[in-house]
C-alpha positions in Angstrom: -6.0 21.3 -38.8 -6.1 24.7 -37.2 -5.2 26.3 -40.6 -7.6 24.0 -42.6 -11.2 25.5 -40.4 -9.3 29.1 -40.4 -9.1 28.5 -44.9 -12.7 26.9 -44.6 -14.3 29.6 -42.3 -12.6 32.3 -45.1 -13.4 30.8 -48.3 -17.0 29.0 -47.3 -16.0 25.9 -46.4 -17.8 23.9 -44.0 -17.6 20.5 -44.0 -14.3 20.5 -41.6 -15.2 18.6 -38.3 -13.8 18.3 -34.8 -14.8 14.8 -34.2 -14.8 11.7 -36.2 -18.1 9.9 -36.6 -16.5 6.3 -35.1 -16.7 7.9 -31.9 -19.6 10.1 -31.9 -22.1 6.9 -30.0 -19.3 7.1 -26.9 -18.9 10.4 -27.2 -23.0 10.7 -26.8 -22.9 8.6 -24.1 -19.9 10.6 -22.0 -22.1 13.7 -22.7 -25.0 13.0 -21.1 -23.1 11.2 -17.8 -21.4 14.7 -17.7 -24.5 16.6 -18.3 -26.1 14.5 -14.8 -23.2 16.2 -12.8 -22.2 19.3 -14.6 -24.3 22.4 -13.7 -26.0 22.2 -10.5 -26.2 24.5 -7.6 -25.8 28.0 -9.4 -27.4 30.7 -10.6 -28.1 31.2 -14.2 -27.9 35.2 -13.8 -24.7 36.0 -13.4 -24.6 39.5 -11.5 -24.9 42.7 -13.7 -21.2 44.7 -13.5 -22.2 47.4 -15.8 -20.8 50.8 -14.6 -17.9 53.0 -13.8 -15.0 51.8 -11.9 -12.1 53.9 -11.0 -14.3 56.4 -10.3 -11.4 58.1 -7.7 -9.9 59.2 -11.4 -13.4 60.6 -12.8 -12.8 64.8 -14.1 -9.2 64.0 -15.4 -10.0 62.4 -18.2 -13.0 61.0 -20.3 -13.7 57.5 -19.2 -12.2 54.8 -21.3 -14.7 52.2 -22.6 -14.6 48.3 -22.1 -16.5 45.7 -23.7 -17.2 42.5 -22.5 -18.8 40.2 -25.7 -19.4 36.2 -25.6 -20.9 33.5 -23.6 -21.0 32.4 -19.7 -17.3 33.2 -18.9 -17.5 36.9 -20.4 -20.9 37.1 -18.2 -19.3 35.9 -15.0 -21.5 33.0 -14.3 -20.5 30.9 -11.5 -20.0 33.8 -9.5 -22.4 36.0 -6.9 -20.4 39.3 -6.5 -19.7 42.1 -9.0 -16.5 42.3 -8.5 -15.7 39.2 -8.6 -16.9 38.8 -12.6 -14.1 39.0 -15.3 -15.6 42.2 -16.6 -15.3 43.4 -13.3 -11.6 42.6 -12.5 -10.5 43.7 -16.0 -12.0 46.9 -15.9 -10.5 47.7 -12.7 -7.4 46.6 -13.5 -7.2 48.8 -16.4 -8.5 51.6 -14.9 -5.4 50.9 -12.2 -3.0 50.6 -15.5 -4.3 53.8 -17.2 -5.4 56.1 -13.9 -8.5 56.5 -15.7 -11.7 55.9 -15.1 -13.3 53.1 -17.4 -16.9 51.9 -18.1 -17.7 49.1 -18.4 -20.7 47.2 -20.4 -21.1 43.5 -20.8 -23.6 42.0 -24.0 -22.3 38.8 -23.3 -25.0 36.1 -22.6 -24.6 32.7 -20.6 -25.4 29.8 -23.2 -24.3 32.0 -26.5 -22.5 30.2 -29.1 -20.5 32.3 -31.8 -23.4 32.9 -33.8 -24.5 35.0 -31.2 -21.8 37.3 -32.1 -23.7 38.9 -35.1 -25.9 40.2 -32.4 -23.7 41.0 -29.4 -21.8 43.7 -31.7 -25.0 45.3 -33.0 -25.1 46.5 -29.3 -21.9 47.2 -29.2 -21.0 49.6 -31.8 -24.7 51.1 -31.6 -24.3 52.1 -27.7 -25.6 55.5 -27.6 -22.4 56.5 -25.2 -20.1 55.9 -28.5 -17.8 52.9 -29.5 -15.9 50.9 -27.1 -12.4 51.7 -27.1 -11.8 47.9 -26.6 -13.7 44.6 -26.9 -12.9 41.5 -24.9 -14.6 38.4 -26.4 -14.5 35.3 -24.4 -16.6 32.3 -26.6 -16.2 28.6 -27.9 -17.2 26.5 -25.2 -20.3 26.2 -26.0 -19.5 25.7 -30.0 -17.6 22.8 -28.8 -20.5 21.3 -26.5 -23.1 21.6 -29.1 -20.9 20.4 -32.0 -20.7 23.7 -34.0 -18.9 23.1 -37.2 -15.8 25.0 -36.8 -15.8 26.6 -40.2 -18.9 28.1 -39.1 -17.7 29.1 -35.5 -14.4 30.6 -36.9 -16.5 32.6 -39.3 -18.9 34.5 -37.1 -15.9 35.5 -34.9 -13.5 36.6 -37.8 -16.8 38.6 -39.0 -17.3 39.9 -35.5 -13.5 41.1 -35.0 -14.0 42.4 -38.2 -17.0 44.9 -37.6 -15.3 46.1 -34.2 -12.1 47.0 -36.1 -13.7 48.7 -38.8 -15.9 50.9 -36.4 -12.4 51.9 -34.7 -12.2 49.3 -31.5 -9.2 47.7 -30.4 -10.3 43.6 -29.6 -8.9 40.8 -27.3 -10.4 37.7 -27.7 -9.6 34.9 -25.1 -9.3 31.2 -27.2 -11.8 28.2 -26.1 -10.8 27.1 -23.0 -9.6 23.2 -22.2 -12.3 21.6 -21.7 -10.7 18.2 -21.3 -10.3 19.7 -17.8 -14.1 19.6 -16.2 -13.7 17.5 -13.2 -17.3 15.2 -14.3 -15.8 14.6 -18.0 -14.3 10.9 -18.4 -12.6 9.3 -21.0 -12.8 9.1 -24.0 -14.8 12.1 -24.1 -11.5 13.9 -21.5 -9.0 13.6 -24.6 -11.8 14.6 -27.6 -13.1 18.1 -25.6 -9.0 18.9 -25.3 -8.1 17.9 -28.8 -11.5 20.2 -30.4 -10.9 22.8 -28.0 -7.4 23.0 -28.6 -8.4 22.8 -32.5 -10.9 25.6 -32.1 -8.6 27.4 -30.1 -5.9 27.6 -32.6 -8.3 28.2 -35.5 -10.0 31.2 -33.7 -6.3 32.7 -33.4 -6.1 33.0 -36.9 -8.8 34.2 -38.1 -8.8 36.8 -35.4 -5.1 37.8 -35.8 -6.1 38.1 -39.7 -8.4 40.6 -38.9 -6.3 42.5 -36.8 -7.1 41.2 -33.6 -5.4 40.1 -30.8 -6.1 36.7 -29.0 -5.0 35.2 -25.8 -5.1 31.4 -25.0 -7.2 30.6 -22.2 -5.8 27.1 -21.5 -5.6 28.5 -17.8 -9.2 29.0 -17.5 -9.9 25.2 -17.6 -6.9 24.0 -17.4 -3.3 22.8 -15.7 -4.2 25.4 -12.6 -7.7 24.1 -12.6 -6.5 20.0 -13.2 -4.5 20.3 -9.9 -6.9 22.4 -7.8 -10.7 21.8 -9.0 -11.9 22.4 -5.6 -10.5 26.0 -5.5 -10.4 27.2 -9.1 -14.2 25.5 -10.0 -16.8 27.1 -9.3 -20.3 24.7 -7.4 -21.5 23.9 -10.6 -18.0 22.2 -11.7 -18.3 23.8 -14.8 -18.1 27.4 -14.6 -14.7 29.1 -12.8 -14.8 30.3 -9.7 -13.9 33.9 -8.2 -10.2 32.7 -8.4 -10.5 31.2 -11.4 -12.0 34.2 -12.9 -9.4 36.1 -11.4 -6.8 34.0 -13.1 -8.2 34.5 -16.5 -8.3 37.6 -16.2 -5.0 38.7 -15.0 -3.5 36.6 -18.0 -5.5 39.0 -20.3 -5.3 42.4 -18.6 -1.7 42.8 -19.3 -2.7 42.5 -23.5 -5.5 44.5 -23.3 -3.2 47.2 -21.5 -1.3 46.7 -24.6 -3.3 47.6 -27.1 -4.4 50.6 -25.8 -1.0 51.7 -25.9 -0.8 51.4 -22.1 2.0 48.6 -21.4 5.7 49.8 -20.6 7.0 50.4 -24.0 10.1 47.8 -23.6 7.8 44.7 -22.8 6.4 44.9 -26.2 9.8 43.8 -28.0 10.3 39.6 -28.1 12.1 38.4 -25.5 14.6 35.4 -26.5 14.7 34.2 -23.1 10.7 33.7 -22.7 10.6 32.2 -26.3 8.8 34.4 -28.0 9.1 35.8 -31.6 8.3 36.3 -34.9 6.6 33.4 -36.5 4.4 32.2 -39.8 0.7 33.0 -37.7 -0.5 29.2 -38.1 2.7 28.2 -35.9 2.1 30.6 -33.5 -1.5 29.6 -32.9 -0.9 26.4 -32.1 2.3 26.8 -29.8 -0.7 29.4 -28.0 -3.6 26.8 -28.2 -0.9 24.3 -26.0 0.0 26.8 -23.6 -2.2 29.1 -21.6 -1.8 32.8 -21.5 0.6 33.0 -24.7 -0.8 35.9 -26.4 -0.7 36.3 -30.8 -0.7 39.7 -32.5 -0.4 40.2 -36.3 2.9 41.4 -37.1 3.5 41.3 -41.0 1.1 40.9 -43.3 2.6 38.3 -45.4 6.6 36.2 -45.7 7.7 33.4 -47.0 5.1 30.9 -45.5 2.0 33.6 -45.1 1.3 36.2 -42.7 3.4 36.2 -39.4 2.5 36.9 -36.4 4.0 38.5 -32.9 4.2 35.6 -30.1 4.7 36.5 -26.2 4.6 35.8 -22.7 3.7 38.1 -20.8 4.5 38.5 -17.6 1.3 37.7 -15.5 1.4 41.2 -12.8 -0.8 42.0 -10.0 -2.4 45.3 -10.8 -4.1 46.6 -7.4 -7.5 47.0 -8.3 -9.4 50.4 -7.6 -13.1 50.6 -6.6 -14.3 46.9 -7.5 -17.5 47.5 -7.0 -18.8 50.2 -9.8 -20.7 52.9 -9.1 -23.8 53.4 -9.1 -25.8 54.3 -12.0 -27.9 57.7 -12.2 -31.6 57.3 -12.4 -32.7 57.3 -16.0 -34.5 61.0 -17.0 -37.9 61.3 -17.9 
């Protein structure tokens, strides 16, 4: 199914669904009992973590850019701190990783579905300070909520890894969460959100890998860590993550986009046998990555005997100590 909305999103195809239309009535119905208990008591601004962090490294070296494209999660909703936002903890990671300083910008906007996307890089590759060095894109959710053919959804992200590559970026996107897991969501409509998520998931691996992108699942974000602990990892709205739920999402991504700046010990990028990862045709690998979280897919060659193939791992998950959480401040604006 995954490589059927990845072929429709490529070739104009749009009539590929997540959901068949026996059980859209009780699927209607779930969705609004869900919408009653799903996204009270937060604020809809999630804090603003533009800025420098690992500013102890500033003078050695020109800072290295990060970009945070995509919907709620990339902002940090849920959340009240700075440094408790994704954007936040990854940039401080890195610039832990790299001893560099790295600033940070986030386009991303709470509510945005893929289509957004179009936008979101317009401001990315057009910020005056130059183009990001890397892009993390965190989206789907919301495609899934609001029914979003996947052709379509697939298509404005493959066009959006696209544009990044071409202007010189190097771009991380973390697959559609589970959302099978929200605490308020009951059957049937549990098993349907897993099933299209996981669908979109997989399909969003491909087309990103196939435009030379790198993805990460994000089953973790919404899922086995947050089925067994909803009161830690959810955030008050039982929707959006919490801090530690942030900070579990983004430790499994830090350690890939630490890769692809070059910046991961050399012998962790060769497959390890004993952690099941390998080479394999990139359909396959997307949906061993859509059923387990934090299983990252890179393109490897660009065609074999059943398509192109793709580089699976697991990476170890490491705790990076982070450096200056809170970024600094910003100089007044000149006249």
């Amino acid at each position: 199914m995954a490589r059927r909305i990845a072929a429709g999103a490529a070739y104009g195809g749009g009539g590929i669904g997540l959901l068949g239309a026996a059980t859209v009535g009780v699927v209607l119905a779930e969705v609004q009992l869900a919408k009653r208990q799903v996204g009270n008591g937060h604020s809809p601004h999630p804090p603003s973590a533009d800025g420098l962090y690992g500013y102890v490294y500033a003078g050695a070296e020109e800072p290295l850019r990060l970009t945070m494209l995509g919907d709620s999660t990339a902002a940090g909703q849920g959340v009240h701190r700075v440094r408790q936002t994704p954007g936040a903890l990854l940039a401080s990671g890195l610039a832990a990783v790299a001893e560099r300083p790295v600033r940070l910008r986030n386009v991303a906007l709470p509510g945005a579905q893929s289509d957004d996307l179009d936008r979101q890089v317009l401001l990315a590759v057009g910020d005056p300070a130059g183009v990001p060095d890397v892009c993390v894109i965190m989206v789907g959710a919301n495609d899934v909520t609001h029914r979003m053919p996947a052709t379509r959804s697939v298509r404005h992200l493959s066009a959006a890894v696209r544009r990044l590559r071409t202007a010189g970026a190097e771009v991380i996107v973390g697959t559609c969460p589970d959302l099978g897991t929200i605490e308020p969501v009951q059957q049937p409509l549990r098993w349907l959100a897993r099933r299209a998520s996981r669908q979109l998931a997989a399909a969003q691996t491909i087309g990103t890998v196939e435009q030379g992108g790198r993805t990460v699942s994000l089953g973790d974000l919404l899922g086995p860590e947050f089925e067994a602990n909803p009161r830690e990892l959810f955030g008050p709205d039982n929707y959006h993550p919490s801090a530690e739920g942030y900070a579990t999402a983004a430790m499994a991504m830090l350690p890939t986009v630490c890769a692809a700046l070059g910046l991961w010990p050399a012998e962790e990028e060769q497959p390890d046998v004993f952690r099941r990862e390998g080479f394999l045709p990139v359909a396959r690998a997307a949906a061993e990555a859509a059923s387990e979280a934090g299983t990252e897919v890179t393109a490897a060659m660009p065609t074999g005997p059943r398509g192109p193939w793709a580089l699976l791992k697991r990476r170890r998950r490491r705790r990076v100590p982070a450096t200056d959480p809170t970024p600094a401040p910003a100089p007044e604006p000149s006249a």
